[in-house]
BABALO-88884 format. One line per field, with one value per atom (N, C-alpha, C): x, y, z; residue number from 1. Coordinates in steps of 0.02 Angstrom, whole numbers. Last residue first. Layout:
% residues N
c1 (X,...)
c2 (Y,...)
c3 (Z,...)
num (NUM,...)
//
This chain:
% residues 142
c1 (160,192,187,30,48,88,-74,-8,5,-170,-155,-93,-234,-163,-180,-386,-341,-273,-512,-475,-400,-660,-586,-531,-809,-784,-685,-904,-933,-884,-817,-901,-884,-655,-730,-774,-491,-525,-604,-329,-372,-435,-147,-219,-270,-17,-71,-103,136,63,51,245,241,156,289,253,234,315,344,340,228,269,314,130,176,232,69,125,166,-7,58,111,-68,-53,27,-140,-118,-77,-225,-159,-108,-324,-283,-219,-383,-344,-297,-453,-405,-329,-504,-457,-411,-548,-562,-506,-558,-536,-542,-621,-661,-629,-493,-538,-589,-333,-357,-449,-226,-302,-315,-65,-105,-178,103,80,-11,272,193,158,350,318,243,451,420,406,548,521,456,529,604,585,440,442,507,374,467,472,308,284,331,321,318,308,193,260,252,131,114,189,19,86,95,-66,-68,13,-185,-131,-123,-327,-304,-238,-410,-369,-347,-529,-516,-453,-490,-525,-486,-453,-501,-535,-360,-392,-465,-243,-298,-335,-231,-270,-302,-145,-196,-249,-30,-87,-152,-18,-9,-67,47,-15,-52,160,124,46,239,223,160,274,235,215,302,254,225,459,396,324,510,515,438,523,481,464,614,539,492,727,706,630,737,716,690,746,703,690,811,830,763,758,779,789,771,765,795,658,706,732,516,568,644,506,524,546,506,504,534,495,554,498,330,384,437,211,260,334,81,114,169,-102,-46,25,-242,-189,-117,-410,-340,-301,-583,-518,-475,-762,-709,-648,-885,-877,-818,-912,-871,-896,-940,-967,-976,-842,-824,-870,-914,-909,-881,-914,-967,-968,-764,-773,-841,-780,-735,-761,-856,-898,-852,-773,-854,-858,-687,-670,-715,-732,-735,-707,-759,-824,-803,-673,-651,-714,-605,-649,-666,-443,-492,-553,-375,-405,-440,-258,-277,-305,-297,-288,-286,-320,-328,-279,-397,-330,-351,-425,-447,-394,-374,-413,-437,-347,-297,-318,-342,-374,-356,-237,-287,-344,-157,-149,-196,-197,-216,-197,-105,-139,-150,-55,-64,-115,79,30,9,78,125,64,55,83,78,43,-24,-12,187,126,54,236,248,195,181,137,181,232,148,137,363,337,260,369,378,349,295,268,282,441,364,310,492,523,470,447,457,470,311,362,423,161,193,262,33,54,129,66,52,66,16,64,11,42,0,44)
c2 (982,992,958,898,985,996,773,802,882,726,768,787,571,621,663,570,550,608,495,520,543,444,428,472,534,493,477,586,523,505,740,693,650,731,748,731,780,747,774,763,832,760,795,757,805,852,858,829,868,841,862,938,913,878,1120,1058,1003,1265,1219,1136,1346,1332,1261,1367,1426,1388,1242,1272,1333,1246,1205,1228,1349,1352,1284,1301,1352,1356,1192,1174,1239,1285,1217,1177,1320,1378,1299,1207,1258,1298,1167,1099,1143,1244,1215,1182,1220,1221,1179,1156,1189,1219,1133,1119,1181,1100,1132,1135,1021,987,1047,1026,1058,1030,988,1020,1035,899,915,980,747,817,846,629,661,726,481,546,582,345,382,470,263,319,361,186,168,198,242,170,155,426,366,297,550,491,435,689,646,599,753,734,687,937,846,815,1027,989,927,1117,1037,1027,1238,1209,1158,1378,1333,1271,1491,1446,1390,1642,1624,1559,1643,1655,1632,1698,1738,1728,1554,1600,1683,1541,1497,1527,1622,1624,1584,1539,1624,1642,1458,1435,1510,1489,1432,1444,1534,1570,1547,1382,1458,1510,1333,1289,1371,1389,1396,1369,1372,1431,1423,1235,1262,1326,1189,1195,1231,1285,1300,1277,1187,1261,1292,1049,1081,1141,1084,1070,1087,1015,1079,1036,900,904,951,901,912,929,892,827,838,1021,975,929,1070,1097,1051,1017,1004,1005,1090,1055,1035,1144,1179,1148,1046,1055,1085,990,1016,1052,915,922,940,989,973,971,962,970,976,963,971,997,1022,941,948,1075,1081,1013,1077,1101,1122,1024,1076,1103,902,940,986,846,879,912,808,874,896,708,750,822,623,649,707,579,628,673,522,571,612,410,445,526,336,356,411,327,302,368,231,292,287,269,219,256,337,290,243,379,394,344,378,348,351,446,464,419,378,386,397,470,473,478,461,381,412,570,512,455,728,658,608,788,818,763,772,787,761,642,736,716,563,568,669,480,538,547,382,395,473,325,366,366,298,225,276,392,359,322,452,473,444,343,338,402,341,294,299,476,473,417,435,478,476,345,316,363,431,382,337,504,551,485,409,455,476,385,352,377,519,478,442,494,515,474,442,513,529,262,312,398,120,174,229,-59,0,62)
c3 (450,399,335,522,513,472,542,536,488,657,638,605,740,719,658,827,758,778,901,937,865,871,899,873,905,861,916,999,956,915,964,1012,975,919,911,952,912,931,941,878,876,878,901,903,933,790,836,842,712,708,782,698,669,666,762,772,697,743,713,748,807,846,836,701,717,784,674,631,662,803,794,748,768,822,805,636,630,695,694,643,639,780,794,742,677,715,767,605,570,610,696,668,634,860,787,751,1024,979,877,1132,1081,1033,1236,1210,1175,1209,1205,1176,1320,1264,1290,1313,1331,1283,1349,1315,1341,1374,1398,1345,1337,1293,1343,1331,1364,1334,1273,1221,1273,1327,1308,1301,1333,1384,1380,1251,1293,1345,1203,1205,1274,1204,1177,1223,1307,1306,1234,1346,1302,1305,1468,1457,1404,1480,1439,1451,1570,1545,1537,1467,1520,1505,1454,1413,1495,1363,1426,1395,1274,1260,1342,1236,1289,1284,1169,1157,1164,1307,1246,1211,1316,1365,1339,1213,1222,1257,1269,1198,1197,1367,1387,1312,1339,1364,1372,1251,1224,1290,1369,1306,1259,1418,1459,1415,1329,1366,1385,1322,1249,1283,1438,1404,1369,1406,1492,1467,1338,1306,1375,1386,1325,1323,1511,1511,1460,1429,1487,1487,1273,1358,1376,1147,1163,1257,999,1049,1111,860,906,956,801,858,853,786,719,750,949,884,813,1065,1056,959,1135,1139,1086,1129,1112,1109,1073,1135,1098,1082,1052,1091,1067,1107,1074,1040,988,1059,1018,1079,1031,1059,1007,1046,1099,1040,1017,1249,1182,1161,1416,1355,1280,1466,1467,1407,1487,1564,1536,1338,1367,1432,1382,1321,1343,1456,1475,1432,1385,1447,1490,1279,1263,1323,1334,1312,1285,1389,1442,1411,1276,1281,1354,1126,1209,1242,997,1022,1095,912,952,1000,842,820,858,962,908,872,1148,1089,1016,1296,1219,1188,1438,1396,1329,1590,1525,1489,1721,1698,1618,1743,1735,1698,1749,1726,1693,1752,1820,1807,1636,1704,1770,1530,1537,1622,1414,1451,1481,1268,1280,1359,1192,1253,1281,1021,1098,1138,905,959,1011,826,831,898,821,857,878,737,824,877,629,675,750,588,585,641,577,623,641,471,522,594,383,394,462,367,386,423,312,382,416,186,240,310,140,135,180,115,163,131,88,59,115,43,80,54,-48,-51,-6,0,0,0)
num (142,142,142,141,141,141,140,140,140,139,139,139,138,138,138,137,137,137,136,136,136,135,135,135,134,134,134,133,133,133,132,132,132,131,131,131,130,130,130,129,129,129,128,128,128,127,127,127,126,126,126,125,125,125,124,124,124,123,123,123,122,122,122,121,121,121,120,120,120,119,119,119,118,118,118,117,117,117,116,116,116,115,115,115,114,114,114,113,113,113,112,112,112,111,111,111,110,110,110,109,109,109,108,108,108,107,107,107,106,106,106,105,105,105,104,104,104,103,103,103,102,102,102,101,101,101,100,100,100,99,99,99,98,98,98,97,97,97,96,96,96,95,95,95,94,94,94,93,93,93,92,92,92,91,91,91,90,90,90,89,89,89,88,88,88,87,87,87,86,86,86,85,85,85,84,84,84,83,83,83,82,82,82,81,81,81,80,80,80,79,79,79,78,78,78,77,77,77,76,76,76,75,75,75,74,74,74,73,73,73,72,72,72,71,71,71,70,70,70,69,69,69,68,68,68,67,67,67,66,66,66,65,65,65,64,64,64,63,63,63,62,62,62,61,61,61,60,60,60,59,59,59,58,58,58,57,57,57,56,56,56,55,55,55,54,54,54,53,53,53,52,52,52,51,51,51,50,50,50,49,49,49,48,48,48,47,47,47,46,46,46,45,45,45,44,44,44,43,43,43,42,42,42,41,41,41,40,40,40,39,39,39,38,38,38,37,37,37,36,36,36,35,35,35,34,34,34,33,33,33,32,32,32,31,31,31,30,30,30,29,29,29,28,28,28,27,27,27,26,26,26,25,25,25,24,24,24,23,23,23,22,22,22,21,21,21,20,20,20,19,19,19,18,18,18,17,17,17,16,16,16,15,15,15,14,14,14,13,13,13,12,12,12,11,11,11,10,10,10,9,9,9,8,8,8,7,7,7,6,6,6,5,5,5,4,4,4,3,3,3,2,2,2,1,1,1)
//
């Protein structure tokens, strides 16, 4: 099967799909890309939205910045977010291994547009962006 993606890209696409994305302050709700997980409705309906993106300022084109550097961009990164007045959950997202740590933020009610646009500006490679009623998908940005 031929993909729009070319190998590198492809390999990236499924380690985002593989990684673990959990939310801080709610533990027991695990996001999965492609799998539909009914505690992620009842999270979005308590904030009155159909609609989330988790996106995170972290280590820019998966590369990888120090602590302080992405601590830097996280705080800048939420500071906007808060302008634009949209409620938001912290997220810790890990590979399989737990090698690769990234916090970042489910921004809920966020649209799919201004939600791609946010990553691109903080040179992000994909995002998960997520609906009522459906599972949970990668997003890829570049």
């Amino acid at each position: 099967m031929l993909n729009r993606w070319g190998h590198t890209q492809h390999k990236q696409y499924e380690q985002y799909k593989e990684a673990l994305y959990q939310i801080k302050n709610f533990p027991d709700v695990r996001i999965r890309p492609g799998y539909k997980n009914t505690s992620i409705d009842d999270l979005l309906n308590k904030y009155q939205v159909d609609r989330g993106a988790i996106i995170t300022p972290y280590n820019p084109r998966s590369k990888k910045l120090s602590v302080e550097e992405n601590e830097a961009k996280l705080l800048l990164f939420k500071h906007q977010i808060l302008k634009l007045g949209l409620p938001y959950l912290d997220t810790v997202s890990t590979d399989q291994q737990g090698d690769w740590l990234e916090y970042g933020v489910l921004v809920m009610g966020i649209d799919l547009i201004k939600a791609r646009e946010i990553g691109r500006e903080y040179e992000q490679n994909a995002l998960i962006y997520m609906q009522s009623n459906s599972a949970p998908e990668v997003i890829w940005i570049r």
